[in-house]
C-alpha positions in Angstrom: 21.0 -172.9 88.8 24.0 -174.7 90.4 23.3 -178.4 91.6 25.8 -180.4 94.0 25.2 -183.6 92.2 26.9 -185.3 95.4 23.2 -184.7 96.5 21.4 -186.4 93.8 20.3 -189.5 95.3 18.8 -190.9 91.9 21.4 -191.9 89.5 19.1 -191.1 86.6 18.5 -187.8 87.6 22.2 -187.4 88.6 23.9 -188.7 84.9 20.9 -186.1 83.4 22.4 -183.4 85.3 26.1 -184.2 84.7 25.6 -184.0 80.6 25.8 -180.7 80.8 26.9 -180.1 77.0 23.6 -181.1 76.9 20.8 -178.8 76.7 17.8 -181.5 76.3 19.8 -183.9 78.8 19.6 -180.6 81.8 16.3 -180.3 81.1 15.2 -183.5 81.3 17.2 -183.7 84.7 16.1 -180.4 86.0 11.7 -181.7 85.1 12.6 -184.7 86.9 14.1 -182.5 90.0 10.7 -180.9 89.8 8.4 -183.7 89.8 10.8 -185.3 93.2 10.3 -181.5 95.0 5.8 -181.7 94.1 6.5 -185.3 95.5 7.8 -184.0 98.9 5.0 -180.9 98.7 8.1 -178.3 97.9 6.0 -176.2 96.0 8.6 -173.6 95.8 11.5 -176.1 94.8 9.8 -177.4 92.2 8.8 -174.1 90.4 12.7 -173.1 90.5 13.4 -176.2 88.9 10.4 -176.4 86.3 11.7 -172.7 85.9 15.0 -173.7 84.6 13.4 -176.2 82.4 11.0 -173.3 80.3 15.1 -170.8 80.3 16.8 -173.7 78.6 13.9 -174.1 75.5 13.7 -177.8 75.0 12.8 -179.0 71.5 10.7 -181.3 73.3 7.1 -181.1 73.2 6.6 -182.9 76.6 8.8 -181.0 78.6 8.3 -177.9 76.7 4.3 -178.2 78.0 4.7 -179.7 81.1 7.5 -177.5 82.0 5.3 -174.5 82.6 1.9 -176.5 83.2 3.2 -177.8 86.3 5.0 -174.3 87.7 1.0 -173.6 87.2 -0.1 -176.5 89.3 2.9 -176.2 91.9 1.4 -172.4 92.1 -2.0 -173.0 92.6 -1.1 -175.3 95.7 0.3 -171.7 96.9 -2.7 -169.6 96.3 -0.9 -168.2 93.5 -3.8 -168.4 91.0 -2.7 -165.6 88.9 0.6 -166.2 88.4 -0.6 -169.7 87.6 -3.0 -168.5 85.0 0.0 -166.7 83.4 2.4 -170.2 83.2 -1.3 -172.2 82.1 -1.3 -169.9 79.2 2.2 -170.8 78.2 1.9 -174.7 78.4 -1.7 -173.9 76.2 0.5 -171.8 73.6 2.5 -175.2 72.9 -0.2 -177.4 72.2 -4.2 -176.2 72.4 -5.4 -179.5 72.4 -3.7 -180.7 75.0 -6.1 -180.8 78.1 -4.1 -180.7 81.2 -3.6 -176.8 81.7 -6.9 -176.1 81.3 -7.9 -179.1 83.8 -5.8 -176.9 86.2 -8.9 -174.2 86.5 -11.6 -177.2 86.1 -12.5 -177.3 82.6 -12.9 -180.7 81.5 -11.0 -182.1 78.6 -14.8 -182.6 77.0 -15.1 -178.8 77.1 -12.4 -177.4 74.9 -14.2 -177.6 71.7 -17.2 -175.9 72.6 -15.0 -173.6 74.6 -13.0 -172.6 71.2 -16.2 -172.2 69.0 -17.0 -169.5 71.1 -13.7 -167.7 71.1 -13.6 -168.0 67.6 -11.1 -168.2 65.4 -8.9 -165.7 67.3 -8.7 -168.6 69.9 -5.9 -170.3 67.7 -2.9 -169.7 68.4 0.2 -170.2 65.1 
C-alpha cells in the first residue's frame, strides 16, 4: 500500500512509515493508521490498513493479535459478522488466552475456561 507521508499529520505515525527498511517500524505505523481511521468511523480504511499489518508478519505479539482482532471489530461495525469470525479466529490462534476476540461475539473474559473444557483438548491450538 502506498502512503503520501505529506498526508501524515502525526509525526509519530509519519517517522513509523518513513523507516521503511523496517518491517516492525511499517507495521507499527500502518496499526496506528488503523486505530486514527476506527477513530473517524472509516471502517473500511482501517481494515486496509490493519490488513497490511497481518501481510507484513510482525514478531510482535501485540500487533500480531490486534492486527486481525480489530479488522474483526472494524467488520462487525459493517455487518460483516462472518468475515469477522474468520480474522477473530486468527487474533485467537496467536494467543488463546487473550480475551478480546472472543469479547467481539459477547463471551466474557470469565467464560473462556469453561468454554475450553468443553471443547476439549482439541481446543488448543500449538
Amino acid at each position: 500500500m502506498e502512503i503520501d507521508l505529506t498526508k501524515i499529520t502525526n509525526p509519530d505515525i509519519r517517522n513509523l512509515l518513513s523507516d521503511s527498511g523496517k518491517p516492525e517500524s511499517l507495521a507499527k505505523g500502518f496499526f496506528l493508521l488503523g486505530v486514527e481511521a476506527e477513530g473517524k468511523e472509516n471502517w473500511e480504511g482501517a481494515i486496509e490498513y490493519y490488513k497490511v499489518v497481518v501481510g507484513i508478519n510482525p514478531t510482535d505479539p501485540v500487533l500480531r493479535y490486534f492486527a486481525p482482532h480489530n479488522i474483526a471489530y472494524s467488520m462487525i461495525q459493517l455487518g460483516r459478522l462472518m468475515d469477522a469470525g474468520i480474522y477473530a479466529q486468527s487474533a485467537i490462534a496467536v494467543n488463546q488466552d487473550w480475551p478480546h476476540a472472543y469479547n467481539l461475539f459477547g463471551i466474557p473474559a470469565g467464560r473462556l475456561a469453561s468454554i475450553k473444557r468443553l471443547l476439549g483438548p482439541s481446543s488448543r491450538r500449538p
